[in-house]
C-alpha positions as a Markdown table, in Angstrom:
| # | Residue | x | y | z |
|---|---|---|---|---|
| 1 | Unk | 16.1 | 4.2 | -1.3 |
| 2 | Unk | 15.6 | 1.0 | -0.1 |
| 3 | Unk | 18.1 | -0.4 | 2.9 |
| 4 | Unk | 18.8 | -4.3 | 2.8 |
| 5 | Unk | 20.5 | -6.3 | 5.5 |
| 6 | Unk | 23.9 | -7.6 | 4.7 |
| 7 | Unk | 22.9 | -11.3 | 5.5 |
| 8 | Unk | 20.1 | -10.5 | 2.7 |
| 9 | Unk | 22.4 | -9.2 | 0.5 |
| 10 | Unk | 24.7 | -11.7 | 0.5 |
| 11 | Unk | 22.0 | -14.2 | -0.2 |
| 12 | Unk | 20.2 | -12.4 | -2.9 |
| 13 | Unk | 23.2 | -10.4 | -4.9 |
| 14 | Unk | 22.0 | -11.3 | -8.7 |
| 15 | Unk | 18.6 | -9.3 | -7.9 |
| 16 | Unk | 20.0 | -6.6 | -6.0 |
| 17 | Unk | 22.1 | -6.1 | -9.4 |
| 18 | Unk | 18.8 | -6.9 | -11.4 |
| 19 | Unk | 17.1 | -3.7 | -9.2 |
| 20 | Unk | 20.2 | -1.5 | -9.9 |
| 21 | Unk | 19.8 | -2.2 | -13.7 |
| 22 | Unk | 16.2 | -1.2 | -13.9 |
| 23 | Unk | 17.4 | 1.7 | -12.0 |
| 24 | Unk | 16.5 | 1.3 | -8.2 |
| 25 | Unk | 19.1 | 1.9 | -5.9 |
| 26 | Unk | 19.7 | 0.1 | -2.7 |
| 27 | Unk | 21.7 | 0.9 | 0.7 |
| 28 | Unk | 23.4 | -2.1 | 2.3 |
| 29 | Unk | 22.8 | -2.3 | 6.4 |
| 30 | Unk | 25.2 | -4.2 | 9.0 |
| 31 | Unk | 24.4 | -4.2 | 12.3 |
| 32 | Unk | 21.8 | -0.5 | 11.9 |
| 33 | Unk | 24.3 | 1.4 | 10.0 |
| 34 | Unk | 24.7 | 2.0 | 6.4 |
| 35 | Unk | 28.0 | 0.3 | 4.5 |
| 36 | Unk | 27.3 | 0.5 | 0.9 |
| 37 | Unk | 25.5 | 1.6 | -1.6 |
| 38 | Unk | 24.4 | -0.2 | -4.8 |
| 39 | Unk | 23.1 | 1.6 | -7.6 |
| 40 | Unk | 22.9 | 1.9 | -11.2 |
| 41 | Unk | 25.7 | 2.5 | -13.2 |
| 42 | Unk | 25.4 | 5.9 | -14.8 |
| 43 | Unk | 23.5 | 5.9 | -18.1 |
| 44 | Unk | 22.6 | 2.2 | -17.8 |
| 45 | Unk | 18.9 | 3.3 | -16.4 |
| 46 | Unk | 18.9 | 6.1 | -18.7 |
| 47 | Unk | 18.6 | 3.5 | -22.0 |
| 48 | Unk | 16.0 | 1.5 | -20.3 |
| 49 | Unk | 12.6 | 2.3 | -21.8 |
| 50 | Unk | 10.1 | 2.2 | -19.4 |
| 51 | Unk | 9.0 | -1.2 | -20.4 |
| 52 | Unk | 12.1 | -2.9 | -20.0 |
| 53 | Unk | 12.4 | -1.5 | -16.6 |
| 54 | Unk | 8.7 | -2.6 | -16.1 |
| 55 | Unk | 9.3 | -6.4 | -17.0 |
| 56 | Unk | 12.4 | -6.4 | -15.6 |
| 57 | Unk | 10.7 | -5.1 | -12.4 |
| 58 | Unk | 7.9 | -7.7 | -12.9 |
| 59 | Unk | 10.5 | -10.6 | -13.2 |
| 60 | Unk | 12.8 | -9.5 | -10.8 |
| 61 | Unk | 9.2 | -9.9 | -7.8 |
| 62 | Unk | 8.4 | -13.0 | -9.7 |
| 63 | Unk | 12.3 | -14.5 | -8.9 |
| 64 | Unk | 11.7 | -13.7 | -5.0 |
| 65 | Unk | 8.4 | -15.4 | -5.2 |
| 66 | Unk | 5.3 | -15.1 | -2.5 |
| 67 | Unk | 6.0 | -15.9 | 1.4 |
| 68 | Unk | 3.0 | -19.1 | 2.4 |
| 69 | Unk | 4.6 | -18.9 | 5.7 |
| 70 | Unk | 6.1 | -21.9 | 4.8 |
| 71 | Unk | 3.1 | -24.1 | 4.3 |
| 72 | Unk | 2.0 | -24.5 | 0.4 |
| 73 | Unk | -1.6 | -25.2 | 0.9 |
| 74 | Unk | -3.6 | -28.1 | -1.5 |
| 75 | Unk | -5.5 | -27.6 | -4.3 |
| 76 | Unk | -8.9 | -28.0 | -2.1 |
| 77 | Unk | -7.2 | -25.7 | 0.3 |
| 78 | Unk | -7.3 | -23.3 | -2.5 |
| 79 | Unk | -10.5 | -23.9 | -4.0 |
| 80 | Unk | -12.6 | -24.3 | -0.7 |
| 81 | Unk | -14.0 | -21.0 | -0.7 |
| 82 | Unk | -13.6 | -20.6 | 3.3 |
């Protein structure tokens, strides 16, 4: 089960719920200890087929995007080959 930071939480709620309905369930942290729980609501996960979970899985890492640091690089960046 996978343990989120309140903070977190509270800043990403719509795909926390989007994880619970393709069936993952997630522990909510404050300050080191456990305070909630968010999970699927029983026999919700159970009428997914495992290709909705899938793309809903898929969609749900393509909403939190990929971490550049910060810094998107440029096309020739890209393409440079270094």
């Amino acid at each position: 089960m996978r343990q989120v930071q309140l903070q977190d939480a509270e800043e990403h709620f719509a795909a926390l719920v989007a994880e619970a309905e393709a069936g993952e369930s997630l522990t909510i942290v404050r300050d080191g200890k456990a305070v909630a729980q968010i999970i699927p609501f029983p026999g919700k996960s159970e009428e997914l087929s495992d290709r909705d979970a899938a793309i809903r899985e898929l969609d749900l890492l393509l909403s939190q995007g990929l971490d550049l640091g910060g810094v998107a690089p440029t096309r020739d960046e890209m393409h440079d080959g270094r």
